[in-house]
C-alpha positions as CSV (number, residue, x, y, z in Angstrom):
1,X,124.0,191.9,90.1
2,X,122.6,193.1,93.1
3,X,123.9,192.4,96.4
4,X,122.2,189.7,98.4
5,X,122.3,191.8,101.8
6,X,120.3,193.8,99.7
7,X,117.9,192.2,98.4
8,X,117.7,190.8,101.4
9,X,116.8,193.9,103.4
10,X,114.2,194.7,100.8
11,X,112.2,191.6,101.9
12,X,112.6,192.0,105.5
13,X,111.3,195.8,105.0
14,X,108.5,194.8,102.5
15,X,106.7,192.7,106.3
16,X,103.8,193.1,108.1
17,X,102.9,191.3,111.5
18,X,100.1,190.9,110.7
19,X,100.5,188.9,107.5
20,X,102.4,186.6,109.6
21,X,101.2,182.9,109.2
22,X,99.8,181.5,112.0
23,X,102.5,179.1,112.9
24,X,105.3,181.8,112.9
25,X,103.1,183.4,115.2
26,X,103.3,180.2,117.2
27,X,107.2,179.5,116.7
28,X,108.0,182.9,117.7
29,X,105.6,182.4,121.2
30,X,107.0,179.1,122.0
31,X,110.7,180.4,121.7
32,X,109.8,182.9,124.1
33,X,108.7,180.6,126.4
34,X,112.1,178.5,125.9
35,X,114.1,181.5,126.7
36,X,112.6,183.0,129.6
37,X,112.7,179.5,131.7
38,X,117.1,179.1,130.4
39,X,117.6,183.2,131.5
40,X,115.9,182.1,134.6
41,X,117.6,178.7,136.1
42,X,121.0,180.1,135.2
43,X,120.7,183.9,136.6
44,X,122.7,182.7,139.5
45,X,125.6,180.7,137.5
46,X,129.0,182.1,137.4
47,X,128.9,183.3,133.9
48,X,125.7,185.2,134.1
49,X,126.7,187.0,137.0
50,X,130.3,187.6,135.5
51,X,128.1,189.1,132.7
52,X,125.7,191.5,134.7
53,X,128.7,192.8,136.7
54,X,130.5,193.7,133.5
55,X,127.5,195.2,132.2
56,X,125.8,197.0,135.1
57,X,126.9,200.1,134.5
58,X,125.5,200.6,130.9
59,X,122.1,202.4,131.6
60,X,118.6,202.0,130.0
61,X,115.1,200.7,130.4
62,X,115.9,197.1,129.0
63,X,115.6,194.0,131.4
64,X,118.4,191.2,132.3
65,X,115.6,188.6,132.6
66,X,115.7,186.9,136.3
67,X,117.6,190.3,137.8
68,X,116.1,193.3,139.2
69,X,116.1,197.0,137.6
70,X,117.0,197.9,134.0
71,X,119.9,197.5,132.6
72,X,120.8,199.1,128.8
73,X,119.7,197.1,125.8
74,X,123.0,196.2,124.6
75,X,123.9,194.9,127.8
76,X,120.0,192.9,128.2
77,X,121.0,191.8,124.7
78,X,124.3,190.3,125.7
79,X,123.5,188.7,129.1
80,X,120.0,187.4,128.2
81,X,121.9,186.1,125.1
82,X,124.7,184.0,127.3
83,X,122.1,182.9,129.7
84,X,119.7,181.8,126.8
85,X,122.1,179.3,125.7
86,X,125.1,178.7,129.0
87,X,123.3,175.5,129.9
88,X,123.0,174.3,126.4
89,X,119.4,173.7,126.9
90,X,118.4,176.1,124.1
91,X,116.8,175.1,120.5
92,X,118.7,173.9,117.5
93,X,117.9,174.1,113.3
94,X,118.5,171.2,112.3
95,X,119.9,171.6,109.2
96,X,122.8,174.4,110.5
97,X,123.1,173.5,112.8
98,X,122.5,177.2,115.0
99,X,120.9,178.2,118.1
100,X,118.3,180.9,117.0
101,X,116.5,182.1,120.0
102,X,119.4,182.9,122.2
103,X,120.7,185.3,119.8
104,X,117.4,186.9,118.3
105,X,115.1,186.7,121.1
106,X,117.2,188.7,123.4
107,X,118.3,190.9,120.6
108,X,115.0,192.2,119.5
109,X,113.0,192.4,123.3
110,X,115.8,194.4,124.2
111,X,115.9,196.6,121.3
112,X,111.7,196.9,121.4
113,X,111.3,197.6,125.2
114,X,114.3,200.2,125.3
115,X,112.4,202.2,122.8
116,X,109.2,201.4,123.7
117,X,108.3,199.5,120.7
118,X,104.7,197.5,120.0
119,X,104.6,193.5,120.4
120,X,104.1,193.4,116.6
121,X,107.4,195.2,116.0
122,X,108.6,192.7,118.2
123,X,106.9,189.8,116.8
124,X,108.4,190.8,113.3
125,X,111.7,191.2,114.2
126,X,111.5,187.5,116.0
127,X,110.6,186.2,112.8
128,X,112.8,187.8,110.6
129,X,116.2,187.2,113.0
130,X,115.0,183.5,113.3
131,X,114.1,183.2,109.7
132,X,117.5,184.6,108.5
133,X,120.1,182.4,111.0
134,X,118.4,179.6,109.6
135,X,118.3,180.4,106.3
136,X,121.8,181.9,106.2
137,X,123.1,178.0,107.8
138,X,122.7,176.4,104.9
139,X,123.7,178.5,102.4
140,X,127.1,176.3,102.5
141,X,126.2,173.7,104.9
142,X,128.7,172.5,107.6
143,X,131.5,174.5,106.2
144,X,131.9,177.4,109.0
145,X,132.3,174.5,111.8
146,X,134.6,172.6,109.5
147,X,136.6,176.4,109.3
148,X,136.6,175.9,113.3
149,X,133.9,178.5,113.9
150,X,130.8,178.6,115.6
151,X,127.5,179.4,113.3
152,X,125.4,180.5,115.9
153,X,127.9,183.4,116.8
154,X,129.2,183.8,112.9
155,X,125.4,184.0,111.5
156,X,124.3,185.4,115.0
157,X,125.5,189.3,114.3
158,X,123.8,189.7,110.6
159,X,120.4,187.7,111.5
160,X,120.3,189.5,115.0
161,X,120.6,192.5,112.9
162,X,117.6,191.7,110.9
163,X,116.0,191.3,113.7
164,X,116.9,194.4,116.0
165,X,116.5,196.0,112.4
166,X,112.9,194.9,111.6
167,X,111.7,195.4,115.0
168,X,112.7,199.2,115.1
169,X,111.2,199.5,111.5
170,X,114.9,200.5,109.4
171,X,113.9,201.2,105.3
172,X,116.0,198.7,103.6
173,X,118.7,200.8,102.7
174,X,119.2,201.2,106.4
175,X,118.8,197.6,107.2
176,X,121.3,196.2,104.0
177,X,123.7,198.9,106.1
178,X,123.3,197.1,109.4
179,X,123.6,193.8,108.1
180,X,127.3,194.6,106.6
181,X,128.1,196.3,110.2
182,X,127.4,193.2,112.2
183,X,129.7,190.9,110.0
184,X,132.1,190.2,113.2
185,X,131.4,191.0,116.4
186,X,129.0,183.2,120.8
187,X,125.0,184.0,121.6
188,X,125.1,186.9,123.8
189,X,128.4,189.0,121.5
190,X,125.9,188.3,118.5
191,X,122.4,189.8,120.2
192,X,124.3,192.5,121.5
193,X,126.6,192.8,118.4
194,X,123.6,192.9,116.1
195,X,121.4,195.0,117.6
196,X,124.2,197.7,117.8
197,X,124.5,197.2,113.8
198,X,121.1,198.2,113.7
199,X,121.3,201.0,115.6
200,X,123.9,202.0,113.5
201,X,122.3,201.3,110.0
202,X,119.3,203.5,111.4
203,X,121.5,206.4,112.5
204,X,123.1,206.4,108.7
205,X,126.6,204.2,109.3
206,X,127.3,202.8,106.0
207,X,128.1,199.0,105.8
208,X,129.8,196.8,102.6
209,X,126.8,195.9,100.1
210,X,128.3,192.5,99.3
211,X,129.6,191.3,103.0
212,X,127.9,188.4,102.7
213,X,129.1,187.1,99.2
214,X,132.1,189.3,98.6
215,X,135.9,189.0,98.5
216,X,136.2,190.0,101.9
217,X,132.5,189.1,103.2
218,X,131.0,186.8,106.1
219,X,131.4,183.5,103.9
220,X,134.6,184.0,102.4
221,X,135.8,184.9,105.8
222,X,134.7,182.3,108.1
223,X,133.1,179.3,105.7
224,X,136.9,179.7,103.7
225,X,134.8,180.1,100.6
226,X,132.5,182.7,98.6
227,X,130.7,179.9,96.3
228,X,127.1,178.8,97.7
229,X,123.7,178.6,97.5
230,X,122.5,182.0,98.2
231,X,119.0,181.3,97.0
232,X,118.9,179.2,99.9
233,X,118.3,182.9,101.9
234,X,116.7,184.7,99.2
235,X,114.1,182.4,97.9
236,X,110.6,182.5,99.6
237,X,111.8,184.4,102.5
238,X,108.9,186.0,104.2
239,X,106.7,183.6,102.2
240,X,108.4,179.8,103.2
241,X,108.9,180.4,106.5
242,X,111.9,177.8,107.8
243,X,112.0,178.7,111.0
244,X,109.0,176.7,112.1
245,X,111.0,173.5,111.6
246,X,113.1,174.8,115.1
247,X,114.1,171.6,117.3
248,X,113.2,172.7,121.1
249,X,115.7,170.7,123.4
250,X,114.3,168.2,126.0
251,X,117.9,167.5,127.5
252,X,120.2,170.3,128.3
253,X,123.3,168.8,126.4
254,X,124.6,168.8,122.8
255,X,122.0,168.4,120.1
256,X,123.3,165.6,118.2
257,X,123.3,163.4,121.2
258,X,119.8,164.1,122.2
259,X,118.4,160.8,120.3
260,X,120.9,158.5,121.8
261,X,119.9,159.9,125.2
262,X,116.5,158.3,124.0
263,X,118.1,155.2,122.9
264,X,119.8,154.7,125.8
265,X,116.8,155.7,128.1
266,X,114.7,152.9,126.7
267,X,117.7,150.6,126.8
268,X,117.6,151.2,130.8
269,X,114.5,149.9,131.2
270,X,115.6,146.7,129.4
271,X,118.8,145.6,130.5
272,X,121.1,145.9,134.0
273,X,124.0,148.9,133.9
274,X,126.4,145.9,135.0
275,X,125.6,143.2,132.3
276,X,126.8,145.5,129.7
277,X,130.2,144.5,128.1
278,X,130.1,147.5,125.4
279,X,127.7,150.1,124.0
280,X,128.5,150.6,120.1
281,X,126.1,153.9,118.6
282,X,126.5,154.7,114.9
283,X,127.2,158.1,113.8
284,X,127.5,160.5,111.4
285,X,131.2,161.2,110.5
286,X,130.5,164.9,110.9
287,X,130.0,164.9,114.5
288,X,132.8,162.5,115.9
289,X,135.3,165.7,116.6
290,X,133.3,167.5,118.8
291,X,131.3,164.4,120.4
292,X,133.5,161.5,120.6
293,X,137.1,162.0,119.9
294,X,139.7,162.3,121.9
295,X,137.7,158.7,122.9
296,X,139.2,158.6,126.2
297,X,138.4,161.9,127.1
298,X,135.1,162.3,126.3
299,X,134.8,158.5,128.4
300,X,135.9,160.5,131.8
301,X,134.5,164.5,130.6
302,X,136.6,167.0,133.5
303,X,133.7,168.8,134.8
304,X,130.3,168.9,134.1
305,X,130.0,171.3,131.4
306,X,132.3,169.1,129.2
307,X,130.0,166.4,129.8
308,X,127.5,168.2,127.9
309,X,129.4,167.6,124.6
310,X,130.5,163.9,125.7
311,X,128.5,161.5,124.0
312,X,129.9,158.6,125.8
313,X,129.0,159.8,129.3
314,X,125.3,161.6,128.2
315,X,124.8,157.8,127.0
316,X,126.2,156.0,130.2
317,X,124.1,158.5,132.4
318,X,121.1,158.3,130.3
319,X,121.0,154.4,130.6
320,X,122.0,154.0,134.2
321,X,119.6,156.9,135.9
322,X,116.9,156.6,133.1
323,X,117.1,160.3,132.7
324,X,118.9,163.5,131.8
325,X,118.6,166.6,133.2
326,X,120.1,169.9,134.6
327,X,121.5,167.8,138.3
328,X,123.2,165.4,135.8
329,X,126.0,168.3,134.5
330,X,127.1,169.0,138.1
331,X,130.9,168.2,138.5
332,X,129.7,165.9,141.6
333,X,127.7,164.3,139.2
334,X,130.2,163.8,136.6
335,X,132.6,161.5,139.2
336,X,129.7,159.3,139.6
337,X,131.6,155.8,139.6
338,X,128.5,153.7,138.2
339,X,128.1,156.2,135.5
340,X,131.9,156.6,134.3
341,X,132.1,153.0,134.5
342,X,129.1,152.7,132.2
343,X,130.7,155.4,129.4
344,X,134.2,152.9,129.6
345,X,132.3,151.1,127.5
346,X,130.9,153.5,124.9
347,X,132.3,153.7,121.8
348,X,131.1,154.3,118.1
349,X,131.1,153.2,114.5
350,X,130.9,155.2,111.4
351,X,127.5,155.2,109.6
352,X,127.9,156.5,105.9
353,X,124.3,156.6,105.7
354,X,123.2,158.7,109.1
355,X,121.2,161.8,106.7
356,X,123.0,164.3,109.4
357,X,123.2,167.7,109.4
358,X,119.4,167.6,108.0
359,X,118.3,165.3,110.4
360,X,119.5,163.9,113.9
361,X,119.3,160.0,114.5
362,X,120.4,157.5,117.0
363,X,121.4,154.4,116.6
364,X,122.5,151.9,119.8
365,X,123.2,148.4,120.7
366,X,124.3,146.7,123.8
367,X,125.9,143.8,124.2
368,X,125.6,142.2,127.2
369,X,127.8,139.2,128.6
370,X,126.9,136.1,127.7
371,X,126.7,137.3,124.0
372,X,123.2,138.8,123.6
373,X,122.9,141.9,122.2
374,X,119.5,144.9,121.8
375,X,119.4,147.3,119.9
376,X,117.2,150.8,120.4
377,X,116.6,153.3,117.2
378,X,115.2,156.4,117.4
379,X,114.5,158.1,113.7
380,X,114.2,161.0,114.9
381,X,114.5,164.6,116.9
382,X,112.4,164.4,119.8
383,X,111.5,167.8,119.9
384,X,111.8,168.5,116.2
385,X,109.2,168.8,113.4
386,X,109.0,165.1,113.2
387,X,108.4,164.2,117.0
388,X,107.5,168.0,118.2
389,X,107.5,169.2,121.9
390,X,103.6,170.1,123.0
391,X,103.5,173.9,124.0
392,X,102.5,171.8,127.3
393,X,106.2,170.7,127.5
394,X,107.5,173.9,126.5
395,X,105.8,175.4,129.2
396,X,106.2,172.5,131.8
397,X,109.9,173.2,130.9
398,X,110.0,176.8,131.8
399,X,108.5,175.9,135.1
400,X,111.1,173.5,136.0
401,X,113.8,175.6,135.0
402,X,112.0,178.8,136.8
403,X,111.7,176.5,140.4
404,X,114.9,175.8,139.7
405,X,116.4,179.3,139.2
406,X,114.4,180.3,142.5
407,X,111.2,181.8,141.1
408,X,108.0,180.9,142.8
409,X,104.7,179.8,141.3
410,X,103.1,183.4,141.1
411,X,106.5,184.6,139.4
412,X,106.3,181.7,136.6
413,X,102.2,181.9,136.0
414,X,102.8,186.1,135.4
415,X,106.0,185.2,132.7
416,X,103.5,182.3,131.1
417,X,100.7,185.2,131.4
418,X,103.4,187.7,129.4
419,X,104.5,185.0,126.9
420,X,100.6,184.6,125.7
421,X,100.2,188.6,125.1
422,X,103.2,189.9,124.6
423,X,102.3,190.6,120.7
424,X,99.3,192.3,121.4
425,X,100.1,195.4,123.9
426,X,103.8,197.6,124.1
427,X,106.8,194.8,124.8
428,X,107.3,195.5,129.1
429,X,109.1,192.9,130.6
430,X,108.9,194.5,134.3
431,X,107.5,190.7,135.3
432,X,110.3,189.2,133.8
433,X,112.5,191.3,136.5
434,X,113.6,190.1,140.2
């Protein structure tokens, strides 16, 4: 039986940008935008500075996007990549779940301006890296973050591999070698990880023909099994195009909370913080560990960045300020009395029926002294297939984020300028620089 990494690479090799539908076209545009607006407002966060300064001495003509000069395109790869996706702001697969443009975006522009590549190479190798960290998700679905692993970085490495792989044109047998290098090495160690496999594969390193399904492979290793659906990858790919089903955020905290954010937002505009005895949402069983429990703590989250993944203080902040964004996750923010007072109350029920990982719901009621109690719904994803972000927002998102990472009005119409034509000319990000 042949390998699936592959048969894999033979499909990947056998594309042409332009056979590309329409819509992938569109996807792959639209997670541009997304990623240039997240590298922007956190260039000056502790993390992304940590990261240039470890990288700045690795040479080349790639760009760190919101910092001046060039930088090598393993290091753009890597601190793009932890930029794209520090502020947890980034896009989401619903049924991975995995962040896809974090790791493949940065990935394959760094790979494509270092070597001067065409925005069609570029375009491709988008597609492809996006296609196949979807794709490779739900092969066994939920089972790597049950292993205590994180699919964005474990399927990160192979896809970004496709991707960097594509982009620079590898022959299959070059590209089924790359994907068995990348097999181990979060977003920004995947780009960076992955587009060093493909270099790799290109310059005739050998990789393992069955990592992905073998004794030893990616699945076995970090999903604790080798059984699954590998169709799941193989079928359709480069016809069936997943990855047009991405989920763009429009609050920078966990995915799974996002539709109780817009329960409790409408909730707001209904009932007084202070009338509220207890706020009961119903969740999926799947994301109570990393969302709800240990109860207590997620009620007062340490700092801000832990109460991106509290779902009992994104709810009480949601409700009592009537919105959610970036100056909610500062640590002042977090000691706000009325707020942490609010998320007290918050707790949750099991709900046997929420269709979670394939689709993200909220459910919430209040009950408010006296003995009343409303209830808000909201069926789906805002920002997913079902309840889609405009390109409008998408783009009204970058220039929030830009003001907010310092760039002026002339800085954010030249990136909006680059986003539309990037496909069409050589990939030169010099505008994305400073």
């Amino acid at each position: 039986m042949r390998p699936v990494a592959e048969a894999l690479a033979g499909r990947i090799a056998s594309l042409d940008a332009a056979r590309l539908p329409v819509e992938v076209r569109e996807t792959c545009e639209r997670l541009l935008v997304d990623v240039i607006g997240l590298c922007v407002v956190a260039r000056g966060t502790d993390y992304v500075r940590a990261s240039l300064s470890a990288w700045s001495r690795d040479p080349g003509n790639a760009t760190a996007i919101g910092h001046p000069g060039s930088i090598g395109p393993a290091a753009a790869a890597f601190v793009n990549g932890t930029a794209a996706h520090g502020e947890d702001f980034d896009d989401t697969f619903e049924g991975g779940p995995v962040h896809a443009g974090a790791v493949i975006v940065p990935a394959v522009l760094a790979a494509a301006e270092q070597e001067r590549r065409n925005g069609g190479s570029a375009l491709v190798g988008i597609a492809v890296g996006v296609e196949t960290i979807c794709r490779l998700s739900l092969i066994v679905p939920k089972a790597v973050h049950k292993a205590g692993f994180h699919p964005t970085a474990v399927f990160g490495a192979v896809a970004a591999a496709a991707g960097a792989g594509a982009a620079l044109g590898l022959e299959a047998r070059q590209l089924a070698d790359a994907l068995g290098i990348a097999k181990r090495m979060h977003p920004g160690w995947a780009a960076q990880s992955g587009l060093r496999a493909a270099l790799l594969g290109r310059a005739g390193f050998r990789g393992p023909g069955t990592v992905l399904e073998g004794l030893h492979g990616l699945f076995a290793g970090f999903a604790r099994t080798r059984e699954g659906n590998y169709a799941a990858l193989l079928d359709g790919f480069g016809e069936r195009w997943l990855m047009t089903a991405l989920a763009f955020k429009p609050y920078p905290c966990g995915t799974m909370i996002q539709p109780y954010v817009d329960c409790a937002r409408r909730l707001g505009k209904r009932v007084d913080p202070r009338d509220v005895t207890e706020l009961v949402a119903s969740v999926a069983e799947g994301t109570v560990h990393r969302l709800w429990e240990p109860l207590a703590e997620k009620q007062r989250p340490p700092n801000g960045y832990a109460a991106k993944f509290s779902a009992p203080w994104c709810i009480a902040a949601s409700l009592v300020h009537g919105s959610l964004g970036l100056d909610a996750f500062t640590d002042a923010a977090v000691a706000d009395p009325a707020v942490r007072a609010l998320a007290a109350k918050v707790r949750y029920q099991g709900d046997p029926a929420n269709p979670y990982p394939f689709e993200y719901t909220g459910q919430l009621q209040a009950r408010l002294a006296g003995g009343a109690a409303l209830e808000e719904r909201q069926p789906h994803l805002r920002g997913g297939t079902r309840q889609p972000l405009s390109r409008g927002d998408l783009e009204e998102k970058l220039r929030s984020n830009a003001h907010a990472g310092g760039w002026s009005d002339d800085r954010i119409a030249a990136a909006l300028a680059l986003a539309r034509t990037i496909w069409d000319g050589a990939v030169d990000l010099t505008v994305l620089r400073g």
